[in-house]
PAPA-399315 format. One record per residue: residue number from 0; residue in three letters; x negated, y negated, z negated of N, C-alpha, C, O in turn. Coordinates in Angstrom, 1 decimal. Atoms other than C-alpha are relative to their C-alpha. Layout:
# residues N
<site NUM, 'ALA', <X, Y, Z>, <X, Y, Z>, <X, Y, Z>, <X, Y, Z>>
...
# end
This chain:
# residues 81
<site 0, 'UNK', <1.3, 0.7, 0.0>, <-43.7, -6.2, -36.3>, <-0.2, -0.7, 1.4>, <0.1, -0.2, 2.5>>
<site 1, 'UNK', <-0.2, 0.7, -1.2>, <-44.4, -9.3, -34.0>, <-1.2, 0.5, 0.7>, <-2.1, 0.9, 0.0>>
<site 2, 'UNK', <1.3, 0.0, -1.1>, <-46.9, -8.8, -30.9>, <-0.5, -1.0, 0.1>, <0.2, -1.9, 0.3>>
<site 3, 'UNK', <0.3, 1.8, -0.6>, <-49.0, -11.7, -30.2>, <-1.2, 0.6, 1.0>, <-1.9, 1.6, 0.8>>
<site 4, 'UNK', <1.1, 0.3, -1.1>, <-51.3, -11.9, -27.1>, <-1.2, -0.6, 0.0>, <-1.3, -1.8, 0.3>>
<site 5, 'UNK', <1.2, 1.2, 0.1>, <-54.9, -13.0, -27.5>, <-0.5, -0.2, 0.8>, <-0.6, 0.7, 1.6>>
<site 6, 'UNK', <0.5, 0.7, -0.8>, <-56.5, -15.1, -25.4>, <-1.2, 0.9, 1.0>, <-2.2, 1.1, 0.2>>
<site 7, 'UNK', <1.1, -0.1, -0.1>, <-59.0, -13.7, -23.0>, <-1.5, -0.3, -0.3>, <-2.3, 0.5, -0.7>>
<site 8, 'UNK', <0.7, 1.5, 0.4>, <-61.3, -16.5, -23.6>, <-1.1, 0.9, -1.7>, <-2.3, 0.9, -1.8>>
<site 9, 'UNK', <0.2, -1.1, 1.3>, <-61.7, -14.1, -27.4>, <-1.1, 0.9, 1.0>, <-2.3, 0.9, 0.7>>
<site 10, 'UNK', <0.8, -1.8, -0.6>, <-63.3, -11.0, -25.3>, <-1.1, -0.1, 1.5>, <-1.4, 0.9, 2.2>>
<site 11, 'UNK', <1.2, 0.1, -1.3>, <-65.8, -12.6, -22.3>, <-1.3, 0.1, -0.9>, <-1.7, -0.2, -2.0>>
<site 12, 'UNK', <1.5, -0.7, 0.4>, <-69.1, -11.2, -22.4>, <-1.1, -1.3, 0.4>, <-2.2, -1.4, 0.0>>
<site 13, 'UNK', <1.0, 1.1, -0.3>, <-70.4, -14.8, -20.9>, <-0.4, -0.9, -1.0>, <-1.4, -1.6, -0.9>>
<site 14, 'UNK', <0.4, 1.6, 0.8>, <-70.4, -17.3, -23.8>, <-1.1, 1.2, -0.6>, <-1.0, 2.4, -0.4>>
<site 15, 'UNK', <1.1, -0.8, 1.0>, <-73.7, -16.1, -26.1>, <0.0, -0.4, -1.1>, <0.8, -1.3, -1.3>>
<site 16, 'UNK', <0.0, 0.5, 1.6>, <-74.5, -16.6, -29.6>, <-1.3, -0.3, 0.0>, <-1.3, -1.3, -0.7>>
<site 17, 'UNK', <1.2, 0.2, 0.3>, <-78.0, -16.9, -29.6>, <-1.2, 0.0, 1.9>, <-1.3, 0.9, 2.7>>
<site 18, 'UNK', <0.6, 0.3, -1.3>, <-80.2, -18.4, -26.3>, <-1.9, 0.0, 0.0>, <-2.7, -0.7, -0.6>>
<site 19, 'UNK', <1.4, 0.0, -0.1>, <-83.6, -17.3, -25.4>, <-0.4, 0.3, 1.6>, <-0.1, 1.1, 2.4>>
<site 20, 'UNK', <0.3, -0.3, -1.6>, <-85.3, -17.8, -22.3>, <0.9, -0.3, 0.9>, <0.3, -0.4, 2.0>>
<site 21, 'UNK', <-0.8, 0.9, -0.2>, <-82.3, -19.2, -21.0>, <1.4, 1.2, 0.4>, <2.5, 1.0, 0.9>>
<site 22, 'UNK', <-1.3, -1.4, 0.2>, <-80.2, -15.4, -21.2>, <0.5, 0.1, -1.0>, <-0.1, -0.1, -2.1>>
<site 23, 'UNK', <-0.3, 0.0, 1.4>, <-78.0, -14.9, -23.5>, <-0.6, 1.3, -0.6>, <-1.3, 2.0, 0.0>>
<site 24, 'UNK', <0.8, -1.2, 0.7>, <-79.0, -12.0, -26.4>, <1.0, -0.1, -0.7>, <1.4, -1.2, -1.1>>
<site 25, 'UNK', <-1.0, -0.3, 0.9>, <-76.0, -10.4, -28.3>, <-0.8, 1.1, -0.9>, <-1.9, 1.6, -0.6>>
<site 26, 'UNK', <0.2, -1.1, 1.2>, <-76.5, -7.9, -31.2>, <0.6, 1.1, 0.0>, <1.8, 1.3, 0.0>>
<site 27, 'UNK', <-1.1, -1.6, -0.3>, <-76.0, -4.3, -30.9>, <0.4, 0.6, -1.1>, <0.2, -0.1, -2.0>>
<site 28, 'UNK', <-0.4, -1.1, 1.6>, <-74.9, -1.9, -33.8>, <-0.3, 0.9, 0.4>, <-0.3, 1.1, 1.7>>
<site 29, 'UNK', <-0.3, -1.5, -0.1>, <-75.4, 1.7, -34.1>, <0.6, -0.1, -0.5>, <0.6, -0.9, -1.5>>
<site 30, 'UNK', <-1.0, -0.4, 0.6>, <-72.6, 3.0, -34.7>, <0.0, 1.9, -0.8>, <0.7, 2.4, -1.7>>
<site 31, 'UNK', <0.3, -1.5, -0.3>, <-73.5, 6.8, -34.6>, <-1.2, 0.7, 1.0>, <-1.3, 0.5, 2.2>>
<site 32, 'UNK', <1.0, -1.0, -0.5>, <-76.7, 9.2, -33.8>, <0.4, 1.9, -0.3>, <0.5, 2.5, -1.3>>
<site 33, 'UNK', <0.3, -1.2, 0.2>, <-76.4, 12.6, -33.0>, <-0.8, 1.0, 0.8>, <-0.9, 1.6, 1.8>>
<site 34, 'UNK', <1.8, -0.9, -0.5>, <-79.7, 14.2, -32.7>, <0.1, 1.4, 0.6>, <-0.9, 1.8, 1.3>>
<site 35, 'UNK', <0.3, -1.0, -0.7>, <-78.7, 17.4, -31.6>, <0.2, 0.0, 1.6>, <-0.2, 0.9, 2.4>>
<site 36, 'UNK', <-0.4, 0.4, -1.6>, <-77.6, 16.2, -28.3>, <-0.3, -1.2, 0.6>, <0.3, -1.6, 1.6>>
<site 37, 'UNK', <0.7, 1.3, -0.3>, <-79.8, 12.8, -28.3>, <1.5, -0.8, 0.4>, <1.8, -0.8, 1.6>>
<site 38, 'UNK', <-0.9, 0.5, -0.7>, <-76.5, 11.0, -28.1>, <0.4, -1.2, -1.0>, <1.0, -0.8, -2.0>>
<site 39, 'UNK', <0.2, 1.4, 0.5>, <-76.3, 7.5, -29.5>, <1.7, -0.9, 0.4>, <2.0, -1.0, 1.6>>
<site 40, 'UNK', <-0.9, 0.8, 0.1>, <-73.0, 5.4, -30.1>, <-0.2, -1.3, -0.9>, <-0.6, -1.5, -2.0>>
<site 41, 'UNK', <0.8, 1.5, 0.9>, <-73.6, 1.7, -30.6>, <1.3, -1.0, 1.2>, <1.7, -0.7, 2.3>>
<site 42, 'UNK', <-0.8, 0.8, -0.5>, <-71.2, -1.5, -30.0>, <-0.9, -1.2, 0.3>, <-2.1, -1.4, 0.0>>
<site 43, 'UNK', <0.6, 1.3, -0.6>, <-71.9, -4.9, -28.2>, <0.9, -1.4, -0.5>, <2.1, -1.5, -0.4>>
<site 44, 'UNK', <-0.6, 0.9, 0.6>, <-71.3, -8.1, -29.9>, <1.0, -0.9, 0.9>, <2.0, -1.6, 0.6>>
<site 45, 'UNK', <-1.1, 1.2, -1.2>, <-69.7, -10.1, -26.8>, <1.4, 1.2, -0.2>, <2.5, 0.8, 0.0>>
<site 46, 'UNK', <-1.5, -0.5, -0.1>, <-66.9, -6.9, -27.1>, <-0.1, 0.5, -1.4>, <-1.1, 1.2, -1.7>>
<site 47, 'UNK', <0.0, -0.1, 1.4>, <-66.2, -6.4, -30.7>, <0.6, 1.4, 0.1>, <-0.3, 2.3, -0.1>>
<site 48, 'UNK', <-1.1, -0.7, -0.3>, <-63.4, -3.8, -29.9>, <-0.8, 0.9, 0.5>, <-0.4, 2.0, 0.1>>
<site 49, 'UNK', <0.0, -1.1, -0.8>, <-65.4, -1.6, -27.7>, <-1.1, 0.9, -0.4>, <-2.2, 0.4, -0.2>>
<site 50, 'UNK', <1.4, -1.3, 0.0>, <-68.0, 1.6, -28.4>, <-0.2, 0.9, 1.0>, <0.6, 1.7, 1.5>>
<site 51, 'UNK', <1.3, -0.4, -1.2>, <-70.7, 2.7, -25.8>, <-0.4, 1.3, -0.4>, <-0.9, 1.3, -1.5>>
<site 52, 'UNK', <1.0, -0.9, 0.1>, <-72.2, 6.1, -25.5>, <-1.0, -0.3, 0.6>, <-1.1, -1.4, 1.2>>
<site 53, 'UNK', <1.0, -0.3, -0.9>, <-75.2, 7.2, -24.3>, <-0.7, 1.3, -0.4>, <-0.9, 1.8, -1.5>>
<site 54, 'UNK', <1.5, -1.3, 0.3>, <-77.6, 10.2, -23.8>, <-1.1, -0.8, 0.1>, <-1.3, -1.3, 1.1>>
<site 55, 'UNK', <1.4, 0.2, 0.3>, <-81.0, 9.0, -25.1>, <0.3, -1.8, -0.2>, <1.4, -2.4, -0.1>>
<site 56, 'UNK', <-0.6, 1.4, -0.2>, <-81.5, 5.2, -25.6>, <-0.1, -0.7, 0.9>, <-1.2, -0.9, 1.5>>
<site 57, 'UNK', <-0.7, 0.7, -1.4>, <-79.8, 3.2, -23.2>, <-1.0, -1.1, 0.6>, <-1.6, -2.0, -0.1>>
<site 58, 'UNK', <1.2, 1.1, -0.9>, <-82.2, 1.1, -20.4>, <0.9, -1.1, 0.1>, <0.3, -2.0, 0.6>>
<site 59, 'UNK', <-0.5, 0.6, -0.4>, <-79.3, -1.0, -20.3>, <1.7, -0.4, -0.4>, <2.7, 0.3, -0.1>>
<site 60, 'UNK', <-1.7, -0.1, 0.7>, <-75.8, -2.6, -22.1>, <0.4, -0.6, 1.7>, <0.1, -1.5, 2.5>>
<site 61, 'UNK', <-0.7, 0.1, -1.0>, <-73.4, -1.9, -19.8>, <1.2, -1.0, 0.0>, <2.0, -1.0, 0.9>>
<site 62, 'UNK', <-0.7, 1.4, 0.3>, <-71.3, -5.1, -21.1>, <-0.6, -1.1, 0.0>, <-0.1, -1.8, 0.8>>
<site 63, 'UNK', <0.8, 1.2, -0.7>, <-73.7, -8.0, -21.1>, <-1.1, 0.2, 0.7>, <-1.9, -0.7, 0.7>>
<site 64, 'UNK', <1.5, -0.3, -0.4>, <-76.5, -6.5, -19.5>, <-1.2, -0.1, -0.1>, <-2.0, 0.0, 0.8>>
<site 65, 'UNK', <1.6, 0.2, 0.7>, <-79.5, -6.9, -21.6>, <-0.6, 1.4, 0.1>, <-0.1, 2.5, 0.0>>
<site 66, 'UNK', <0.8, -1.5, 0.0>, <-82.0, -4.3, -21.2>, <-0.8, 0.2, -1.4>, <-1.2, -0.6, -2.2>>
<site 67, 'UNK', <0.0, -0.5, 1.5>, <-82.9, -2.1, -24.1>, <0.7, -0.7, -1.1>, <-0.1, -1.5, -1.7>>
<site 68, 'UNK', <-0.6, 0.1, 0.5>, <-80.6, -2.9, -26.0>, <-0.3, -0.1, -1.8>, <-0.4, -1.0, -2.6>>
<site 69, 'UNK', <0.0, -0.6, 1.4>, <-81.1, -0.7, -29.0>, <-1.9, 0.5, 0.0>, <-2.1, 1.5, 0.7>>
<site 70, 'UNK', <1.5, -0.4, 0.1>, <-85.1, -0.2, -29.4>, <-0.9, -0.8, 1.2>, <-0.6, -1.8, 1.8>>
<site 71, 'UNK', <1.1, 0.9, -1.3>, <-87.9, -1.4, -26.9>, <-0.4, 1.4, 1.1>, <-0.3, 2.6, 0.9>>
<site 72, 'UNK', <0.1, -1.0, -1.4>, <-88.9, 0.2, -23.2>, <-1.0, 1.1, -0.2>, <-0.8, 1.9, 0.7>>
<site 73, 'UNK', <0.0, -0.7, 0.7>, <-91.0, 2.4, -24.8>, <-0.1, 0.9, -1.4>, <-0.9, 1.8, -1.8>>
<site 74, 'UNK', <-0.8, -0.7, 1.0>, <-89.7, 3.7, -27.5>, <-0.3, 1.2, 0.1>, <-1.0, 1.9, -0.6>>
<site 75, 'UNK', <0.0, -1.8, 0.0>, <-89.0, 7.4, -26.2>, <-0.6, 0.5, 0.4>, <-0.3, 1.6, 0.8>>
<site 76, 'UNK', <0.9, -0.6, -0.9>, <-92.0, 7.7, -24.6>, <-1.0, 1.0, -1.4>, <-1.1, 0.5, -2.5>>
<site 77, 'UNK', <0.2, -0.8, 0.8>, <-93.8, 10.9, -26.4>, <-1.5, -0.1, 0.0>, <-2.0, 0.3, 1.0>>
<site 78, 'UNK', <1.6, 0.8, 0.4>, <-97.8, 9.3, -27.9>, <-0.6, 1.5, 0.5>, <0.1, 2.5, 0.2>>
<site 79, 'UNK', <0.6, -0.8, 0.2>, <-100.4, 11.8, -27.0>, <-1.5, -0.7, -0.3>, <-2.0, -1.7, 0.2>>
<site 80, 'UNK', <1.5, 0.5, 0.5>, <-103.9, 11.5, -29.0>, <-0.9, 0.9, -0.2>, <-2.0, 0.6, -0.6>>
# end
C-alpha cells in the first residue's frame, strides 16, 4: 500500500468556513459526554483528525480559539430562585 503525503495547506486552523464579525467560527462536535466525571470529548472543524478533552465545558478551543465553543459562558453556572 502506497503512502501519499497531504498537503499541510488540508489541516491549518486559519482559512474559516463561515465569517462573522470578521473571526472566523468553525463547528464543534461532541463526540462523547461522561457525566460521571463532567468530562466532555468534542472535535474542531479546522482539524478533522483531531479529539479534545475537557473537564467541564471548555472556556476555550484550543485549536482555533473561539471561546465557548460548545454551549454559551453561562451555561454551567448553577440558577438559584
Amino acid at each position: 500500500m502506497a503512502v501519499r503525503k497531504l498537503p499541510p495547506s488540508l489541516f491549518s486552523a486559519k482559512g474559516g468556513i463561515a465569517q462573522t464579525r470578521g473571526s472566523a467560527r468553525f463547528l464543534h462536535i461532541i463526540a462523547g459526554v461522561r457525566q460521571s466525571r463532567n468530562l466532555y470529548a468534542f472535535g474542531c472543524e479546522s482539524q478533522p483528525l483531531l479529539t479534545l478533552t475537557s473537564y467541564g465545558l471548555p472556556k476555550r478551543c484550543p485549536v482555533c480559539r473561539q471561546d465557548y465553543p460548545i454551549g454559551s459562558e453561562n451555561q454551567g453556572c448553577a440558577e438559584t430562585t
